[in-house]
C-alpha positions as CSV (number, residue, x, y, z in Angstrom):
1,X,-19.6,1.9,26.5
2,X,-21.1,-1.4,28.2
3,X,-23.4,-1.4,25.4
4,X,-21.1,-2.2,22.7
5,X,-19.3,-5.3,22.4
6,X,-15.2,-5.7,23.3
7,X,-13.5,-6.5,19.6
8,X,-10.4,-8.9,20.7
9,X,-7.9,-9.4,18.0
10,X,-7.5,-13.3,17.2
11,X,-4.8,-15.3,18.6
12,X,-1.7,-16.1,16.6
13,X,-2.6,-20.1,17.2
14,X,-6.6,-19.1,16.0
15,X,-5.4,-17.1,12.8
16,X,-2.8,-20.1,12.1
17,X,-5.5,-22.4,12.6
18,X,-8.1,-20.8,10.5
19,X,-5.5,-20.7,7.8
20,X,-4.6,-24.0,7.7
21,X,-8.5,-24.9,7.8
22,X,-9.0,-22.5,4.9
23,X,-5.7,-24.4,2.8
24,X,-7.9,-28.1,3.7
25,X,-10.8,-27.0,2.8
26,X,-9.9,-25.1,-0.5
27,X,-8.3,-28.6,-1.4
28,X,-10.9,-30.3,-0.5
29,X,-13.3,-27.8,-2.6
30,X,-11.3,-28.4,-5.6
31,X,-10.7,-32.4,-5.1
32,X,-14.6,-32.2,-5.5
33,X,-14.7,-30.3,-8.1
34,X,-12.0,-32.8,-10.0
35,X,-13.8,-35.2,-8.8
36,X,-16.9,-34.2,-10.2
37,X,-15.4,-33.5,-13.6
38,X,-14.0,-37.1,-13.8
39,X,-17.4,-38.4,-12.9
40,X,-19.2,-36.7,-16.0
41,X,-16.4,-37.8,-18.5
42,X,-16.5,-41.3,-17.2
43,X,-19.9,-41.2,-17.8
44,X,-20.6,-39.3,-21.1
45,X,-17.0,-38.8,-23.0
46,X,-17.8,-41.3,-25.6
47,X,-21.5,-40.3,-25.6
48,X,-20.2,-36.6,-26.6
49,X,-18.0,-37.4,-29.0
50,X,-20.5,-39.5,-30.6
51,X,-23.0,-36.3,-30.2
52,X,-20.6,-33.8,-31.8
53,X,-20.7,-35.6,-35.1
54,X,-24.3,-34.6,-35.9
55,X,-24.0,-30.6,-36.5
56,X,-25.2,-30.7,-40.0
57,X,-27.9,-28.3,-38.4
58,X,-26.5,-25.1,-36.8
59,X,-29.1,-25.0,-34.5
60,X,-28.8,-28.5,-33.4
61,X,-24.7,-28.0,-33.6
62,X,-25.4,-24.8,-30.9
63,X,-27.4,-27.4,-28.5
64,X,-25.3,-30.0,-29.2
65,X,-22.0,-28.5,-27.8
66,X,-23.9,-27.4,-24.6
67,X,-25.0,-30.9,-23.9
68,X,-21.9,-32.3,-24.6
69,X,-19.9,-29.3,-22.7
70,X,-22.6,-29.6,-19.9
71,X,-22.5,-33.7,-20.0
72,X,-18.2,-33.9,-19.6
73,X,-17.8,-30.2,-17.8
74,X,-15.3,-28.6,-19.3
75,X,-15.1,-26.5,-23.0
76,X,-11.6,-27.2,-23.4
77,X,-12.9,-30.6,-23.1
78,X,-15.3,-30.1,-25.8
79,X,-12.9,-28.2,-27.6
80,X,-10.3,-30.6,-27.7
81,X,-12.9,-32.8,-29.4
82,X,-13.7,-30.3,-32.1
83,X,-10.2,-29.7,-33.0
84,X,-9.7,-33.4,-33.2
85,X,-12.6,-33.8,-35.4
86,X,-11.8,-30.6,-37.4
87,X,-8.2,-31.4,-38.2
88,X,-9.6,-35.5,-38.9
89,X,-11.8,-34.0,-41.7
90,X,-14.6,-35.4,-39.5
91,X,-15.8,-32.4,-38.9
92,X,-15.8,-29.1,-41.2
93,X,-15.3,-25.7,-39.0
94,X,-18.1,-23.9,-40.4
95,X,-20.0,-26.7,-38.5
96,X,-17.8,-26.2,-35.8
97,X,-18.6,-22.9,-34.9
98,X,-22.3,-23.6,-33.2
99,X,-20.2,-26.2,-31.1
100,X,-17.8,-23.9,-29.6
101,X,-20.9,-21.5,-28.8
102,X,-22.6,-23.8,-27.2
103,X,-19.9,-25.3,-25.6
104,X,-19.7,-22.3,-23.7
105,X,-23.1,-21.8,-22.1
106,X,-22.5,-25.9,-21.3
107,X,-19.8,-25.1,-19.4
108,X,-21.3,-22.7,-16.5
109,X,-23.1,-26.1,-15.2
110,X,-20.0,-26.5,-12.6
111,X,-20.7,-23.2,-10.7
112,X,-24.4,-23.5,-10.7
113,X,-24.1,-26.8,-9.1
114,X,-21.6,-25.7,-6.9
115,X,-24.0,-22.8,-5.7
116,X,-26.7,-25.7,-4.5
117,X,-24.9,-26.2,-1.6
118,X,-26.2,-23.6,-0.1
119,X,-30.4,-23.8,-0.9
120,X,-31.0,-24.6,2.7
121,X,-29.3,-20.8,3.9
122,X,-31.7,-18.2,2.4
123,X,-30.0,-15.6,2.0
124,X,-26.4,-16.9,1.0
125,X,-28.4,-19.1,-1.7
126,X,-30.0,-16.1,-3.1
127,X,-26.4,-14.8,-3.5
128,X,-24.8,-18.1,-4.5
129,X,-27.3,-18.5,-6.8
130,X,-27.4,-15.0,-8.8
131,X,-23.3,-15.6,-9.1
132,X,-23.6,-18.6,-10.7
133,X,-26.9,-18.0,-12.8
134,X,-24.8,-14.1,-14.2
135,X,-22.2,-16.4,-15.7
136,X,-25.0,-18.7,-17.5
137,X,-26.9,-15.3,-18.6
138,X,-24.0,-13.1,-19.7
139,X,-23.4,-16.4,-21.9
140,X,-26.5,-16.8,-23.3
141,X,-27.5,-13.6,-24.1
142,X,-23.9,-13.3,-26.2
143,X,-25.0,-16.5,-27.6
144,X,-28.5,-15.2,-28.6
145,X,-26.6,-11.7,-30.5
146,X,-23.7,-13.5,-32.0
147,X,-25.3,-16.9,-33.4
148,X,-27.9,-15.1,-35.3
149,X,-24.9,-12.5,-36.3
150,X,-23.2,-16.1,-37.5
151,X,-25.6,-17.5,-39.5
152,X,-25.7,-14.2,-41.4
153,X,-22.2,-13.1,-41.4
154,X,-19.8,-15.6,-40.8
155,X,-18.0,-13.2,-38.9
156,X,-16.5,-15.7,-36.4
157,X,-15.0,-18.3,-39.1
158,X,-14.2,-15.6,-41.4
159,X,-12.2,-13.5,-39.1
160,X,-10.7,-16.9,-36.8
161,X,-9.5,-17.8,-40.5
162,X,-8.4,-15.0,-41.8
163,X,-6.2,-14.4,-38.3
164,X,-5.6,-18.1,-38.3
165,X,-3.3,-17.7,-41.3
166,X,-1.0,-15.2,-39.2
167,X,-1.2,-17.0,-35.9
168,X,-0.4,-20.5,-37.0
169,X,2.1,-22.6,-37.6
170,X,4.3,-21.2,-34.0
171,X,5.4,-23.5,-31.5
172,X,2.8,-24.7,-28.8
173,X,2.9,-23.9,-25.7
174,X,1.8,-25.8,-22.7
175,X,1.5,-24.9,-19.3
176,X,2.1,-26.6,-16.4
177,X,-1.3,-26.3,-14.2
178,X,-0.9,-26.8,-10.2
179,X,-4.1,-26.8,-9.6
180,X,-4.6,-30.3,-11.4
181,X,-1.7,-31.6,-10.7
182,X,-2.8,-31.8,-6.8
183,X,-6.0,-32.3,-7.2
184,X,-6.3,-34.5,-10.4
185,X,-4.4,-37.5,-8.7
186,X,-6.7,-37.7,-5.9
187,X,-9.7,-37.8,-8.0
188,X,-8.5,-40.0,-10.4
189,X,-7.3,-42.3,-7.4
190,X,-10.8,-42.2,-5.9
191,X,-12.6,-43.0,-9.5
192,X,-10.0,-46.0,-10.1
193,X,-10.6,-46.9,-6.6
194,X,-14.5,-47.5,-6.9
195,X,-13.8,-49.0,-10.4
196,X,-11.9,-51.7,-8.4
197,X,-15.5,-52.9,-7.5
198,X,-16.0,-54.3,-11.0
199,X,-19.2,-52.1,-11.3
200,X,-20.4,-51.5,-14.7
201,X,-19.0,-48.0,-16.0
202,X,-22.5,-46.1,-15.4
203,X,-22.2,-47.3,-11.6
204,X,-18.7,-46.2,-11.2
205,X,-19.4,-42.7,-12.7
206,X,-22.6,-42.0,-10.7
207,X,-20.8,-43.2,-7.2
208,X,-18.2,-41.2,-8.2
209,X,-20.6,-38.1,-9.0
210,X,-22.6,-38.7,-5.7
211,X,-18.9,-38.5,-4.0
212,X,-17.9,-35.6,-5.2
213,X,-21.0,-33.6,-4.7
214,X,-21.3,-34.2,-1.0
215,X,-17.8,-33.5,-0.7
216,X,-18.3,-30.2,-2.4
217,X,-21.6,-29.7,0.0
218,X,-19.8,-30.4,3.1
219,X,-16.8,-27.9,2.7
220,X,-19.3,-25.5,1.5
221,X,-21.3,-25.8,4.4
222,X,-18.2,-24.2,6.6
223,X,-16.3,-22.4,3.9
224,X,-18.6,-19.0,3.7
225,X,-18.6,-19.0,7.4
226,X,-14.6,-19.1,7.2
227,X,-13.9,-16.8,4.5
228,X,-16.0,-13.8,6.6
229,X,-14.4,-14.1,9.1
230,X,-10.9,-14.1,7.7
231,X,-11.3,-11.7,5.2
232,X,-14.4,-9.6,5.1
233,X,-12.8,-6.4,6.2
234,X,-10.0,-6.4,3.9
235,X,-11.6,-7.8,1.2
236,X,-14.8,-5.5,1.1
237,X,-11.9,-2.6,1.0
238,X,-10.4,-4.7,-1.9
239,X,-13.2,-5.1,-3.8
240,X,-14.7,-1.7,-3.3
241,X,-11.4,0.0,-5.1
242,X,-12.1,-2.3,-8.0
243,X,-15.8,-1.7,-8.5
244,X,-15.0,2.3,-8.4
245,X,-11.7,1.6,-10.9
246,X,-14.6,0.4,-13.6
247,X,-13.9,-3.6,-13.6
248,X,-11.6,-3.7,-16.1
249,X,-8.5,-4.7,-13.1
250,X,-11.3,-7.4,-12.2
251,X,-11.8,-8.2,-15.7
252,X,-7.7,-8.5,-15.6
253,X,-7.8,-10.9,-12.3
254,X,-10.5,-12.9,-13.8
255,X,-8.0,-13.6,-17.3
256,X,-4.9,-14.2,-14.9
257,X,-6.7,-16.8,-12.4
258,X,-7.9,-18.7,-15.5
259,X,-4.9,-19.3,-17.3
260,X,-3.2,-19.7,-14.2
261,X,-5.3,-22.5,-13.2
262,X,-6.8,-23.4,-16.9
263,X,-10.5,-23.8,-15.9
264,X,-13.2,-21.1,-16.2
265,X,-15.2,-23.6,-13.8
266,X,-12.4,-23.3,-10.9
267,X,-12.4,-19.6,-11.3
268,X,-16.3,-19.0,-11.3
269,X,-16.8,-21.8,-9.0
270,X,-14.6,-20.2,-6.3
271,X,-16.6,-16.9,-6.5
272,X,-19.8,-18.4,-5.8
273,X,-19.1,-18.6,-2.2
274,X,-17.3,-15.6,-1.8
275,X,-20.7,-13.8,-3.2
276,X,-22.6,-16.1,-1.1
277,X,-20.6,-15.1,2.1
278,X,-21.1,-11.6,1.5
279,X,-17.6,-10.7,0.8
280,X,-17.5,-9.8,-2.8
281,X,-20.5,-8.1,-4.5
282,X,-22.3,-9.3,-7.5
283,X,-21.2,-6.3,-9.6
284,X,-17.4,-6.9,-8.5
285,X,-18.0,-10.8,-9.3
286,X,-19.2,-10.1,-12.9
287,X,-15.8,-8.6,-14.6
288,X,-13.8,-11.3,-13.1
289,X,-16.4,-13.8,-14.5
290,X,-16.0,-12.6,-18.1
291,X,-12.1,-12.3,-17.5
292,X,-13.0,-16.3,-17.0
293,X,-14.9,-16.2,-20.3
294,X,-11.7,-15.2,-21.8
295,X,-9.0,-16.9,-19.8
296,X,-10.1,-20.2,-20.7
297,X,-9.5,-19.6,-24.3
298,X,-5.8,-19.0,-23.9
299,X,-3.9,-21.7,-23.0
300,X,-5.8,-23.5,-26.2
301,X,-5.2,-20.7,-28.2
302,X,-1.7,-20.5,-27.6
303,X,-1.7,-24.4,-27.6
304,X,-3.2,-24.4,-30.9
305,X,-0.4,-22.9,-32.6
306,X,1.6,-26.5,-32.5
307,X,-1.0,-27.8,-34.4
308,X,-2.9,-27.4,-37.4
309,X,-4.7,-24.1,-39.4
310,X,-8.0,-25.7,-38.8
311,X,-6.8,-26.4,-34.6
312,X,-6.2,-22.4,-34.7
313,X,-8.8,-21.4,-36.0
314,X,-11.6,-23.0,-33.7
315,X,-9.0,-21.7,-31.2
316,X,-9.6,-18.0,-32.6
317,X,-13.4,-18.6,-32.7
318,X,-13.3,-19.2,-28.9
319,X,-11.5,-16.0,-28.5
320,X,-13.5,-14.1,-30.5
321,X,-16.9,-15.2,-29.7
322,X,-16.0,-13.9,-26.1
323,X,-14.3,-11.0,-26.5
324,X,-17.0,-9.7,-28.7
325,X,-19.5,-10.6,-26.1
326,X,-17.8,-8.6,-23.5
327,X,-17.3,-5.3,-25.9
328,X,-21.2,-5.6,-27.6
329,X,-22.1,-6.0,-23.6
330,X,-19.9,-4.6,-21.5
331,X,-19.4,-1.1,-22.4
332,X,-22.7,0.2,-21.8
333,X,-24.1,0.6,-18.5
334,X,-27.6,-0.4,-18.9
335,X,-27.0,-3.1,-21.3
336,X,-23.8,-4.5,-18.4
337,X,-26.6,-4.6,-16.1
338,X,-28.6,-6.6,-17.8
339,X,-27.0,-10.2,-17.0
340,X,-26.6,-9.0,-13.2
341,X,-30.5,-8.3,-12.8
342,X,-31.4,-11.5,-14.5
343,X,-29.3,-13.1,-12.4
344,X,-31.0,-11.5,-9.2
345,X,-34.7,-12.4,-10.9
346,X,-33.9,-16.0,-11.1
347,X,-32.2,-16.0,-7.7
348,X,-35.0,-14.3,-6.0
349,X,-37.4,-17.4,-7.7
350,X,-35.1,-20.1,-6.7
351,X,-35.2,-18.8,-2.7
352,X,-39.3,-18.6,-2.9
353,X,-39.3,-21.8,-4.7
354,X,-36.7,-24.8,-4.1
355,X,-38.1,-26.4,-6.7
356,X,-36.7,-23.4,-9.7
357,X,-33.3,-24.0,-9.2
358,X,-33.7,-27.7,-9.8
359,X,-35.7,-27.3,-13.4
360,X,-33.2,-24.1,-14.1
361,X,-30.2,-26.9,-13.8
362,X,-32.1,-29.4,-15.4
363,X,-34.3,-27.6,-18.2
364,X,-31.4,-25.2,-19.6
365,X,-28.4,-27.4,-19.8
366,X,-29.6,-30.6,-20.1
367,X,-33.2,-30.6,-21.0
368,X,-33.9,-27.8,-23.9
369,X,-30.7,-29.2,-25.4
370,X,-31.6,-32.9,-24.8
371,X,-34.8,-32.6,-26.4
372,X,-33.7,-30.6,-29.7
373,X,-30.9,-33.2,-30.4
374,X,-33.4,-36.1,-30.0
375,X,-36.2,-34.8,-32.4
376,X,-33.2,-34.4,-34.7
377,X,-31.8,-37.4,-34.7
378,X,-35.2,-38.9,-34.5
379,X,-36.6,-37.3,-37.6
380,X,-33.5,-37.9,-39.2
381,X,-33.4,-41.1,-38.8
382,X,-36.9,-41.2,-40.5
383,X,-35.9,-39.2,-43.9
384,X,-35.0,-41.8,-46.1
């Protein structure tokens, strides 16, 4: 038996310890993440609204809600925008409806960003990386079956209008979220702080997203490390009963976290480094990422109700759009696979190649988009 190592169970004052470093470092995690959030709308809120008046184009409507989702971070966000245009007259919601689609693919750039904390540990990266990249695939693809289903159907505004007309006219609802309200403060505190300098607005926003991404860097540096050791055991048992249960009580989890906390981006982001750290499998991660997909429309939806038909209805196209991705996807085996053996592809590239992950970030959420809405607005500019 002197070959195999003694197993000593941890100290109360080390398991009190390691929780209390856990509960700072979580904060700090999400601080970062508010942080980073209030960085990109200092810097491009007024630039996106501006953007999501041009949809004229559906195509260029699709690109433009991911640049604007991807530019301020957050679909309800984006959302909010849309139903404020919509309900303005600014804005029709058959031109809407590319807007919320892109909007969100724009909105997985949080967790991929999140998972570049890790490119300098191989093999946590390559799992970091193919959690984050699954949410931006899964969204994609739904994007590349249902817009093309759109243009020749209407089947989104049609049936979010035709519900609409049932679902409106309730009381709102709004929740109170404590995730923001601890975090939010903080961040906010921090942006006014460096606004104090009397820096142009640019300044503020990029010191404030340079902040916020080494603070997210730093706790993920020691987070993975943490989270094995407090919880691998018990969480691969976890896990394992609900990959063999079929991922629909993950794809229950992943609805309940996200209304609980309101942000797909705080759900996903947290799994990236608990697949990084080896404690929850990419297959487990993937139902509670599209339970994120559809936990994000809620508290809007239900929002919406307060408001007007038109509010409701780009509401019920957010709902919609992912609930039909998840049953044309999800259901079959082989096609469910699909966004989880992308994910691995790209994953596997980004580890040979530090140099993919970079151009992925870049080239799908700001550069394919960027480019589309320029040549638009440049030719159009030109027609006289």
């Amino acid at each position: 038996m002197s070959g195999f190592p003694v197993l000593t169970r941890p100290s109360l004052a080390s398991r009190v310890f390691r929780v209390v470093m856990l509960v700072v470092l979580l904060y700090l995690f999400l601080v970062g993440i508010a942080l980073l959030g209030a960085a990109f709308k200092y810097l491009g809120s007024g630039f996106s609204k501006a953007l999501l008046t041009t949809t004229a184009n559906p195509v260029i409507g699709l690109m433009t809600g991911l640049l604007a989702t991807a530019l301020i971070q957050s679909s309800s966000t984006t959302t909010s925008i849309v139903v404020g245009l919509v309900s303005a007259g600014s804005l029709s919601v058959h031109a809407a409806v590319p807007l919320i689609m892109g909007a969100n693919v724009g909105t997985t750039v949080t967790n991929t960003i999140v998972a570049m904390a890790s490119i300098r540990r191989r093999e946590e990266f390559r799992r970091s990386f193919a959690a984050a990249t699954m949410h931006d695939v899964f969204n994609i693809l739904a994007v590349c079956v249902l817009f093309p289903l759109e243009l020749a159907t209407g089947y989104l505004e049609k049936s979010a209008s035709f519900l609409a007309t049932h679902v409106g006219g309730g009381e709102g609802v709004e929740f109170a979220n404590p995730i923001k309200a601890v975090t939010k403060p903080v961040a906010h505190a921090i942006l006014d702080g460096i606004s104090a300098t009397g820096w142009a607005d640019v300044w503020v926003g990029t010191t404030a997203c340079v902040l916020s991404l080494v603070l997210v860097f730093l706790v993920l540096s020691r987070l993975p490390e943490l989270l094995r050791r407090m919880f691998l055991s018990r969480a691969e048992s976890a896990f394992s009963s609900v990959m063999r249960s079929g991922g629909l009580p993950a794809l229950g989890l992943g609805i309940f976290l996200t209304v609980l906390v309101q942000s797909s981006s705080i759900t996903t982001s947290l799994l990236v480094p608990l697949v990084g750290a080896g404690i929850l499998a990419l297959e487990a991660a993937f139902p509670i990422t599209l339970g994120a997909n559809i936990g994000t429309t809620v508290t809007a939806l239900l929002a919406s109700t307060a408001g007007s038909g038109a509010g409701v209805t780009i509401a019920l196209v957010h709902l919609l759009f992912n609930t039909t991705g998840i049953a044309l996807l999800w259901p079959v085996r082989a096609v469910r696979n699909v966004p989880v053996r992308i994910a691995r592809w790209i994953a596997d590239r980004a580890v040979d190649n530090r140099a993919v992950p970079v151009l992925y970030l870049l080239v799908i959420f700001f550069g394919i988009p960027g480019v589309f809405v320029f040549l638009h607005r440049l030719f159009e500019n030109r027609i006289p």
